[in-house]
N, C-alpha and C positions, 0 to 999 in steps of 0.2 A: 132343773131345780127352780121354784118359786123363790122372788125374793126372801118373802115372810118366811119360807124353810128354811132358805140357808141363815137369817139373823136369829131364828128360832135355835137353830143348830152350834151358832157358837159360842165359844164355855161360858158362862156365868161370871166369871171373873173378869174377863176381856170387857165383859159389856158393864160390870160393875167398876171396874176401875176407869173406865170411859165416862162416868156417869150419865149410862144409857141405862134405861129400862131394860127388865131383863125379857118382856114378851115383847113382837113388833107391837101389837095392836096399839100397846099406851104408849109409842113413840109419839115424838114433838113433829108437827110440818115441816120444821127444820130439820131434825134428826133424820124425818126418814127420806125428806131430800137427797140429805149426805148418803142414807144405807142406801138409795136406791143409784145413785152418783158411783158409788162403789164399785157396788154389784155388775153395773152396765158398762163401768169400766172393765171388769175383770175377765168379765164375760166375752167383751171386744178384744182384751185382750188373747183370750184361751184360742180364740176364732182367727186371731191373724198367726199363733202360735203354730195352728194345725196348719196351718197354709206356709208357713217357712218350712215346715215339715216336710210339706206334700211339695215343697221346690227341692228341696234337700235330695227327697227322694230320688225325684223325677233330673236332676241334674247328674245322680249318681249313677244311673238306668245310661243315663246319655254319654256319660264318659265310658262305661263299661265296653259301649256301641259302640264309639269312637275308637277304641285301644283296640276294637277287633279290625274296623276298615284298616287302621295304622298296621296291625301286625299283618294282615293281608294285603296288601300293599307291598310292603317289607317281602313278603313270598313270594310276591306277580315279579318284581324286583330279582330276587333272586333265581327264579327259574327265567327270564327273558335274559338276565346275564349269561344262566350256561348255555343258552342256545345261541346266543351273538358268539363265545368263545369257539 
């Protein structure tokens, strides 16, 4: 999404009680400093969002791997015991 869409995009009253202009175009240099300061925040934000995600994931894949060496291990274990007895 373009900056100018999403400040296009939101309500009327957010941007009128901010006393922002309700179109980007007639923002101030300042103002759309700030909108674009925002935006490029939220945006970096959304971006390391999907990447805690995609660790989450990828951690979760990895314990699952891990619990099966553990529980195989656990069996190699238990079949080398009955053959020692």
């Amino acid at each position: 999404m373009k900056i100018e869409e999403f400040y296009n995009a939101l309500p009327w009253q957010v941007k009128e009680n901010a006393k922002f202009p309700l179109n980007y175009a007639t923002l101030t240099s300042e103002q759309e400093l700030l909108v674009e300061s925002l935006f490029d925040y939220e945006r970096e934000n959304s971006k390391q969002q999907v990447r805690v995600n995609d660790i989450i994931s990828d951690t979760t894949i990895i314990a699952a791997e891990v619990q099966e060496v553990a529980d195989s291990i656990k069996e190699l274990q238990s079949s080398l015991e009955k053959v020692v007895k």
